[in-house]
N, C-alpha and C positions, 0 to 999 in steps of 0.2 A: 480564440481557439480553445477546442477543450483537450482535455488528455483523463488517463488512468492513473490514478494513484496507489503505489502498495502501502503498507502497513508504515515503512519505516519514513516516507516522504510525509505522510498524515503525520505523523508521531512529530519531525520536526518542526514540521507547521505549525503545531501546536504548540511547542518548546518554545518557537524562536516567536510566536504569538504573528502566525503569519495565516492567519487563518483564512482570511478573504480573499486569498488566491486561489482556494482549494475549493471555495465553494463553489457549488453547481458543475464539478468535476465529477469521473468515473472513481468510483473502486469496486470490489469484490467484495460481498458478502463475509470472506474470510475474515478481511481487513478489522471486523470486531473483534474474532477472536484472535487474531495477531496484536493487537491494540492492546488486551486485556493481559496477555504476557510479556507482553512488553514494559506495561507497566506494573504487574505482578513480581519482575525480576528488578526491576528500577527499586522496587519498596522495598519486598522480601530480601532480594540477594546483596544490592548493593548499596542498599542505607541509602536511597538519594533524596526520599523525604519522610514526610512523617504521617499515619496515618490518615490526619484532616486532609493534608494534600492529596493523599491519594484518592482520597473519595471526592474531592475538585476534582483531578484529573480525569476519575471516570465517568465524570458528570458531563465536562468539558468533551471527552472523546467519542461519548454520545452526543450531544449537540451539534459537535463538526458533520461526523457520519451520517444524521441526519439534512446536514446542507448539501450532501454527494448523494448522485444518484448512484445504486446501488447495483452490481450485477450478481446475476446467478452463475454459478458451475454445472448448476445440473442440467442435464442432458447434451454435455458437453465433455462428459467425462474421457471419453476414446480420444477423441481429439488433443485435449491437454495432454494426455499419456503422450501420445504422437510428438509433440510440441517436447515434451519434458526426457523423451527418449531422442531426438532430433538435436538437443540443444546439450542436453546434460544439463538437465535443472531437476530439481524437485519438483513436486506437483504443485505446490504453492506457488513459486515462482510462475510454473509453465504456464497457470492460472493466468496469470495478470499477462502473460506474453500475449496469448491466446486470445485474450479479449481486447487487448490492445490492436493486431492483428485484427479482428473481426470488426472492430469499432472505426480503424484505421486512420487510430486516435496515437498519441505519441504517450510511450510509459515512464511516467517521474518516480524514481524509485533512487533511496542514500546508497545501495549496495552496488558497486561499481563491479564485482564478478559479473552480478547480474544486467548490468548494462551490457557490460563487453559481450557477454553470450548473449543479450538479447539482440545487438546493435544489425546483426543481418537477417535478422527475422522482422525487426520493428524498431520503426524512431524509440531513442531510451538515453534518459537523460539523468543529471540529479536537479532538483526545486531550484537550486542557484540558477538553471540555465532561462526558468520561467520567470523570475523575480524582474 
C-alpha cells in the first residue's frame, strides 16, 4: 500500500533511520522546505547537533525526498483553501489533506491535531501504525 507523507513523518524516518518504509511513498513538494526548518531549528535553536551533522542531515533529507514521489499544489490552490477552511487547518496541513483525498492514499503524519482534523476527511495515521 502507498500513502502521503508530511514533513514531520519524513523527518522521523529519518531519526529513527526507518527510511525504507518511506520509499516510493507520496509527499508534497513543501515537504523540502518543511524538512529544511526543521532542521534549521534542530541546529540553530536547540543545540541538537553540530554543524557536520547538519550538513549529513541535509544531504540525507535529499536523498529520502528523492526516493518519494513528489506532488505539486499548484493549480490546486482553491481547493486546499476549501480543505483548510472546512477542517481548520493551515494551508500546509490542508495540503497533504487534499492530496491524500485525491490520491485516496492514507496520510502518515507525527502531529496528532492534524490526524484528529484530518481522520473525517481522510485515513491519517502516525509511521508507528505502518511499521
Amino acid at each position: 500500500m502507498s500513502y502521503i507523507l508530511d514533513s514531520s513523518a519524513i523527518f522521523r524516518a529519518i531519526k529513527d533511520n526507518l527510511v525504507e518504509i518511506i520509499s516510493g511513498n507520496y509527499t508534497l513538494e513543501l515537504a523540502r522546505y518543511e524538512l529544511g526548518n526543521i532542521l534549521w531549528k534542530q541546529y540553530t535553536l536547540n543545540k541538537r547537533f553540530s554543524k557536520e551533522e547538519l550538513k549529513n542531515l541535509i544531504q540525507l533529507a535529499k536523498d529520502v525526498l528523492n526516493l518519494m514521489d513528489t506532488l505539486e499544489i499548484s493549480c490546486h490552490e482553491e481547493e486546499i483553501l476549501n480543505v483548510a477552511e472546512q477542517l481548520q487547518l493551515t494551508f500546509y496541513d490542508a495540503s497533504y489533506v487534499y492530496h491524500a483525498k485525491q490520491k485516496m492514499l492514507p496520510l502518515i503524519t507525527e502531529d496528532l491535531t492534524l490526524i484528529n482534523k484530518a481522520k473525517p476527511y481522510v485515513q491519517a495515521s502516525k509511521l508507528d501504525n505502518i511499521l
